[in-house]
C-alpha positions as CSV (number, residue, x, y, z in Angstrom):
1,X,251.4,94.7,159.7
2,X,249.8,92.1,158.0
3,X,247.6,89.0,159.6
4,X,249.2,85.8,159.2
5,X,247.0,82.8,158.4
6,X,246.0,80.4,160.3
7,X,247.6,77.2,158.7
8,X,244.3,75.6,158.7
9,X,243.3,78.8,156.5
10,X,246.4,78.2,153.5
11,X,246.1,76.8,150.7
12,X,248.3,73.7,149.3
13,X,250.7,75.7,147.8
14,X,250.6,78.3,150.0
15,X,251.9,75.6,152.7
16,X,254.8,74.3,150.6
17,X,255.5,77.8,149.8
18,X,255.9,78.4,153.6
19,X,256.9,74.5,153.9
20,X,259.7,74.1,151.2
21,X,261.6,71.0,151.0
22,X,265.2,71.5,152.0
23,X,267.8,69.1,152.5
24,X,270.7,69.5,155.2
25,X,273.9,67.5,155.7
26,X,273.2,64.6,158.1
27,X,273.2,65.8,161.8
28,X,273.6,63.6,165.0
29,X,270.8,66.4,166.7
30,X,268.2,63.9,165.2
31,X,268.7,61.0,166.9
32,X,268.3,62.6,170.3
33,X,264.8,65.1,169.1
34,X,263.9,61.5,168.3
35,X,264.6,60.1,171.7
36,X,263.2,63.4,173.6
37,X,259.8,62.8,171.5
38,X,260.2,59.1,171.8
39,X,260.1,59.6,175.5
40,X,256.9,62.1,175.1
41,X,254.8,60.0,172.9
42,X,255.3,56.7,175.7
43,X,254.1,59.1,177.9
44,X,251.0,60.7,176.6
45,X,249.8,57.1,175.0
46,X,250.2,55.5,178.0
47,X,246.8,54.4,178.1
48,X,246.7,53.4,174.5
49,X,248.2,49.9,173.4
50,X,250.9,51.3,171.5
51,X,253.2,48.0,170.3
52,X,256.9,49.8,169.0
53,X,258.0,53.7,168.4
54,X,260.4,53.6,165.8
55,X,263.0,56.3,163.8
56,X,262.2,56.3,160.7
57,X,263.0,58.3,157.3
58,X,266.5,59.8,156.5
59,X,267.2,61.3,159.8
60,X,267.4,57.8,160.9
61,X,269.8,56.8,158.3
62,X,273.5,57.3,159.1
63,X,275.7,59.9,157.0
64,X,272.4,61.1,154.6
65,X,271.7,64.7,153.6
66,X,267.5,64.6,154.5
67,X,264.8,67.4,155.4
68,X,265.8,68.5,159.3
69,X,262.5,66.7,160.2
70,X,262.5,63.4,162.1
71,X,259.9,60.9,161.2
72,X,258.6,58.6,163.7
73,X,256.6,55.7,163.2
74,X,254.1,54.3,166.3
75,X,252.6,51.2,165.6
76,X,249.4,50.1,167.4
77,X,248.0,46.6,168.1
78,X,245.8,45.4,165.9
79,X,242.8,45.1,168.4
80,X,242.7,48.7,169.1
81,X,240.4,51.4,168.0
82,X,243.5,53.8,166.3
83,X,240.9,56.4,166.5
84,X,241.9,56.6,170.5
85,X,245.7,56.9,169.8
86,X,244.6,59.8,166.9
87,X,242.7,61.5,170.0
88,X,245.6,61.6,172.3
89,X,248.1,62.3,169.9
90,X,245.9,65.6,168.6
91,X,245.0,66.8,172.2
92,X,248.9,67.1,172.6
93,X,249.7,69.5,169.8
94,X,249.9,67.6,166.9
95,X,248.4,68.4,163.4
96,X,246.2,66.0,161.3
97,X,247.9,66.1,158.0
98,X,246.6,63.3,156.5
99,X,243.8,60.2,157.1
100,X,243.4,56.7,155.8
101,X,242.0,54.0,156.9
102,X,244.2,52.0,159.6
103,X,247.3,55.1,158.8
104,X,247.4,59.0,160.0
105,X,249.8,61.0,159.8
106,X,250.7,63.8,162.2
107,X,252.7,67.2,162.4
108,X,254.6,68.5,164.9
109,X,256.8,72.0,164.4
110,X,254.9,73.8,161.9
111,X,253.9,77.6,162.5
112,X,252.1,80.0,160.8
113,X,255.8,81.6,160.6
114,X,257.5,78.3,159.2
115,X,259.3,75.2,160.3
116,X,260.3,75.7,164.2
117,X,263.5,75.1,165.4
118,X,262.4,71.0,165.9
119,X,260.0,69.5,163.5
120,X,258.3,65.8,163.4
121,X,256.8,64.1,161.0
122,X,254.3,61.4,163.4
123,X,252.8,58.2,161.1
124,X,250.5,56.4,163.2
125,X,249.4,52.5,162.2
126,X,248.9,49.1,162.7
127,X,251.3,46.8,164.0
128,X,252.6,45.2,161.0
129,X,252.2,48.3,158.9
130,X,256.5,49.0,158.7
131,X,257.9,49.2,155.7
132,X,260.2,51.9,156.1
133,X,261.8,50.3,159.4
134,X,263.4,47.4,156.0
135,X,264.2,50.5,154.4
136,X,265.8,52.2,157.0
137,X,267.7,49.4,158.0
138,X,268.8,48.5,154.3
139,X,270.0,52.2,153.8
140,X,271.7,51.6,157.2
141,X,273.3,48.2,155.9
142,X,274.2,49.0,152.7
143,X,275.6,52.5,152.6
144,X,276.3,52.6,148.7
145,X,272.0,52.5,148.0
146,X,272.2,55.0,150.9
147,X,274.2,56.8,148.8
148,X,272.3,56.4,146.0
149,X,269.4,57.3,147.8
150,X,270.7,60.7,148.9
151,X,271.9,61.3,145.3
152,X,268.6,61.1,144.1
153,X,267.0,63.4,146.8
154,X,269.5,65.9,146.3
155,X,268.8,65.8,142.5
156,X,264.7,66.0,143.5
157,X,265.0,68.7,145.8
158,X,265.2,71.7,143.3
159,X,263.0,70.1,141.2
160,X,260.4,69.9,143.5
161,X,261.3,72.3,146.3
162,X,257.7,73.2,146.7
163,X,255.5,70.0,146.0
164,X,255.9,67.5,148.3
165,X,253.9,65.4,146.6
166,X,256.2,65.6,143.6
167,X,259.2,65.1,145.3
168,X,257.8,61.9,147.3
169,X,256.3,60.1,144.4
170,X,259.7,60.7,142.6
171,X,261.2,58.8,144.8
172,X,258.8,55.8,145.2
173,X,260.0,53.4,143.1
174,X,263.8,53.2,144.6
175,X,262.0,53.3,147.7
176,X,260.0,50.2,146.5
177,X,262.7,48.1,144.9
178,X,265.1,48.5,148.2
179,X,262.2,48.1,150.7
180,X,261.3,44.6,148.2
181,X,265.0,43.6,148.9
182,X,265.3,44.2,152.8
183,X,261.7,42.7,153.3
184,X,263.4,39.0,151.7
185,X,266.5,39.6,153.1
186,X,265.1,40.6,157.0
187,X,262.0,38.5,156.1
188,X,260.4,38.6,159.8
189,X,262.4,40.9,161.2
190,X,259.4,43.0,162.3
191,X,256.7,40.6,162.4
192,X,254.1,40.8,165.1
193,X,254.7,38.6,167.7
């Protein structure tokens, strides 16, 4: 029987060969995985000043085919050193997948076997550094972009079932023009305080 790699070991596309985007019908599961890890993530950053945890993505939007993987966005105060949040976060099973200043992003669910049966998507940042909350919450309020929205991933998906990258930067300008609109329309909404 063959060794399976170590993720650390694959290559790009050999991780969105094992990692393929696939959407599902919307599915009320997500909400509580997101409370359950909710819960978890107060917990182990306790000691860190960590300002909101929020459901974000399409698993937080109601009635929306999305990946079965729940994004969650943790927003730190701006005084902190994120670097001790990152430290926390890693020493409890999370993955690094990505690093810029003042944003990382985590993993949480992947295997050298593929997806497990709950996956996370974890974006760690500034307060202040929310977006997709306006987005969410437009999708949310206005379910015909929602719809829209979920056309156009559902269209993407096939196209670029194994490049991420692809498949998000296809969707970045509807993303853009509807996050513009909520952030005038909820202007302050998520403002620090």
């Amino acid at each position: 029987m063959k060794e399976l790699k170590e993720l650390s070991e694959m290559s790009l596309e050999e991780l969105w060969e094992l990692f393929p985007i696939s959407l599902v019908a919307h599915n009320d599961k997500w909400k509580k995985y997101y409370d359950e890890m909710e819960d978890f993530l107060k917990s182990i950053l306790s000691g860190c000043p960590a300002e909101r945890i929020s459901h974000i993505g399409s698993t937080a939007v109601a009635g929306i085919w999305a990946k079965d993987i729940v994004d969650i966005l943790i927003e730190v105060s701006a005084d902190s050193n994120i670097e001790d949040a990152v430290k926390v976060i890693e020493k409890n099973g999370f993955i690094r997948m990505s690093a810029e200043t003042g944003r990382v992003s985590f993993n949480h669910g992947y295997t050298k076997e593929g997806f497990a049966e709950k996956v996370f998507h974890v974006h760690l940042r500034y307060v202040g550094d929310n977006d997709e909350l306006y987005f969410r919450d437009y999708l949310n309020e206005h379910t015909q972009i929602a719809r829209e929205y979920e056309t156009l991933k559902l269209k993407l998906w096939k196209l670029f079932e194994h490049n991420r990258d692809e498949y998000t930067n296809a969707k970045t300008e509807f993303v853009r023009k509807w996050t513009h609109e909520a952030k005038i329309i909820y202007a302050g909404r998520y403002s620090v305080k």
